[in-house]
C-alpha positions in Angstrom: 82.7 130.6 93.3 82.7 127.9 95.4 83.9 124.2 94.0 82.5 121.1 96.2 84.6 118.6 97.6 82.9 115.1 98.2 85.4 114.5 100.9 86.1 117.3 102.8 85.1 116.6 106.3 83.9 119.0 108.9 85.2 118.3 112.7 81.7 117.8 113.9 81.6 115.1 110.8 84.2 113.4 112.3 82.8 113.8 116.2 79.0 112.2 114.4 80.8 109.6 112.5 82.5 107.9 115.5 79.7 105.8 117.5 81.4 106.1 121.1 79.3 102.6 122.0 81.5 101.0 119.0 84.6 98.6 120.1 87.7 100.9 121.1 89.2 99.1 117.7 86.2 100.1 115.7 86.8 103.8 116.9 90.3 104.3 116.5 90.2 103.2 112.7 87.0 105.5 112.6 89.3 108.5 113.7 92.1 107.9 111.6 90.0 107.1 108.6 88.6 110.5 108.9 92.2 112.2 109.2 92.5 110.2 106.1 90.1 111.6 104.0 90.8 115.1 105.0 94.3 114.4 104.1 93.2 112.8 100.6 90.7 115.7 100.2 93.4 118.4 100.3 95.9 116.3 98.4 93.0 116.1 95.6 92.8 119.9 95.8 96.0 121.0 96.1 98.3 118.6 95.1 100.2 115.9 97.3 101.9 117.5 99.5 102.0 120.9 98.2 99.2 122.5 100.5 101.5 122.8 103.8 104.1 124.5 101.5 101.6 127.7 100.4 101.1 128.4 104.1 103.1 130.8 106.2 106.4 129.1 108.3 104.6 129.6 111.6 101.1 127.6 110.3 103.1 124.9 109.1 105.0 124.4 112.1 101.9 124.2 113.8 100.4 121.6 111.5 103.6 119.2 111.7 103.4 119.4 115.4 99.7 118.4 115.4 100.7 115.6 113.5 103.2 114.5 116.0 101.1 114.9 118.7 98.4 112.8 116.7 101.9 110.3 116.2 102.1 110.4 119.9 98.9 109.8 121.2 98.7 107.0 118.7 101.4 105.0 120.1 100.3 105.8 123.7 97.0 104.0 122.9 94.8 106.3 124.5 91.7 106.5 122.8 89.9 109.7 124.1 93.6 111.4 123.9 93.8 109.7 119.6 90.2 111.3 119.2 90.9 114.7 120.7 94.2 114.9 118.5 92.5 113.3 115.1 90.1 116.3 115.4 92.8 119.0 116.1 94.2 117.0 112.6 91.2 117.5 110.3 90.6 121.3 111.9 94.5 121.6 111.0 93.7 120.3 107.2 91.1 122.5 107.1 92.9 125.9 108.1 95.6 125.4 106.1 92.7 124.7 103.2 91.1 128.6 104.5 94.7 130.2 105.0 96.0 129.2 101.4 92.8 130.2 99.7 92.6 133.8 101.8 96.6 134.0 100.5 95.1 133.9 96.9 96.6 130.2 96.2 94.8 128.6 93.5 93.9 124.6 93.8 95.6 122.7 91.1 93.1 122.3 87.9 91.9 118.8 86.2 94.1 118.0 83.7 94.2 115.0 81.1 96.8 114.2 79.8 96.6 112.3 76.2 99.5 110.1 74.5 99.5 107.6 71.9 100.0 104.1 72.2 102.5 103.5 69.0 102.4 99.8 68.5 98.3 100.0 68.1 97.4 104.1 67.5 95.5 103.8 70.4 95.0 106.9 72.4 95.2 106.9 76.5 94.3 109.4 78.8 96.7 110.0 82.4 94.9 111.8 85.1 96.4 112.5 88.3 93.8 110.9 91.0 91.4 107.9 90.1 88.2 110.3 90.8 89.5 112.6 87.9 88.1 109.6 85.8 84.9 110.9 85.1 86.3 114.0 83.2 88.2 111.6 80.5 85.2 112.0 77.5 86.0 109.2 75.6 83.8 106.2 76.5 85.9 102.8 77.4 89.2 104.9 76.7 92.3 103.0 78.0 93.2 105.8 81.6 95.7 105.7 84.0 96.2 107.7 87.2 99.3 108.6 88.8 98.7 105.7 91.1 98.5 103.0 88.3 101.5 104.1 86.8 103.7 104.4 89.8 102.2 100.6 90.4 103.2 99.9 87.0 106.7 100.9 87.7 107.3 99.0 90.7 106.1 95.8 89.1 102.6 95.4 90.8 99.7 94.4 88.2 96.7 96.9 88.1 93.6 95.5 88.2 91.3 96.5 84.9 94.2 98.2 83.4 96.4 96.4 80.4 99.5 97.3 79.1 100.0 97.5 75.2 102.0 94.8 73.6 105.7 96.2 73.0 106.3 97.3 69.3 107.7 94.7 66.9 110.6 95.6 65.2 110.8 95.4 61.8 114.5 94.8 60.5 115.2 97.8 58.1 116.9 97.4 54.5 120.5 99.0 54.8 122.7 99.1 51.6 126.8 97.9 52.5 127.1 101.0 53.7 124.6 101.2 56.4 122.3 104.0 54.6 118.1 102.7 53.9 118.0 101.0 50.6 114.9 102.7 49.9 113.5 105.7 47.8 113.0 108.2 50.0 115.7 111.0 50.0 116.0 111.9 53.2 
């Protein structure tokens, strides 16, 4: 069965999507914006990071290296030499995509994650990427992706995303002995 990727990119995508009359400027982010997307496609599929991992020693030394050549020719400055290097990247995203499948890997599946917000009972869904979005079935319910929260954590506000007032605390009836003065017995 095959699943579709919206952003997987061929290397003749990326040769069509570079106008070679645009600004050098214009071009370079053009390249690198399709390295991008191959990268994020993968990442989407397999997980951050965990793609280069399934593949044999030998085809992920040859990745890394492709990636410092593409580090290279990017601080050279040379254009034609960025563009030739870019390509070899999305080609390299894309056999490490073909090697891991024919090794029998399995792409990570959508998950949702549901918890409770205690403070209002209200229940919000954590997906992993923000295109995993559409699978949340709830209409209008509160979801956050991995991105939002690690935003979240560092501080940075999330546009369109709240956070729940914190619980207020209710002072609880002790007897002198520091034990509920209430009827339940346990």
């Amino acid at each position: 069965m095959t699943t579709y990727y919206p952003n997987r990119l061929s290397a003749d995508d990326v040769k069509s999507a570079i106008d070679m009359q645009a600004p050098a400027n214009c071009r370079l982010r053009q390249m690198l914006e399709s390295v991008e997307a191959a990268k994020r496609s993968m990442n989407r599929k397999w997980g951050v990071g965990r793609l280069r991992r399934l593949v044999s020693d030998l085809l992920r030394v040859k990745f890394d290296n492709q990636a410092h050549l593409l580090d290279c020719a990017i601080q050279s400055g040379d254009v034609d030499l960025i563009a030739q290097r870019a390509d070899g990247m999305v080609k390299g995203w894309q056999f490490l995509d073909r090697s891991a499948t024919e090794q029998g890997h399995k792409p990570l599946p959508v998950e949702i994650w549901e918890a409770i917000v205690p403070t209002t009972g209200e229940i919000v869904a954590i997906v992993r990427h923000e295109d995993e979005r559409q699978f949340v079935i709830v209409a209008n319910q509160l979801t956050y992706s991995l991105d939002d929260i690690g935003k979240l954590i560092d501080g940075q506000q999330v546009p369109g995303v709240r956070i729940p007032s914190p619980a207020k605390l209710i002072p609880m009836r002790t007897t002198e002995g520091g034990m509920p003065d209430d009827d339940i017995p346990f």
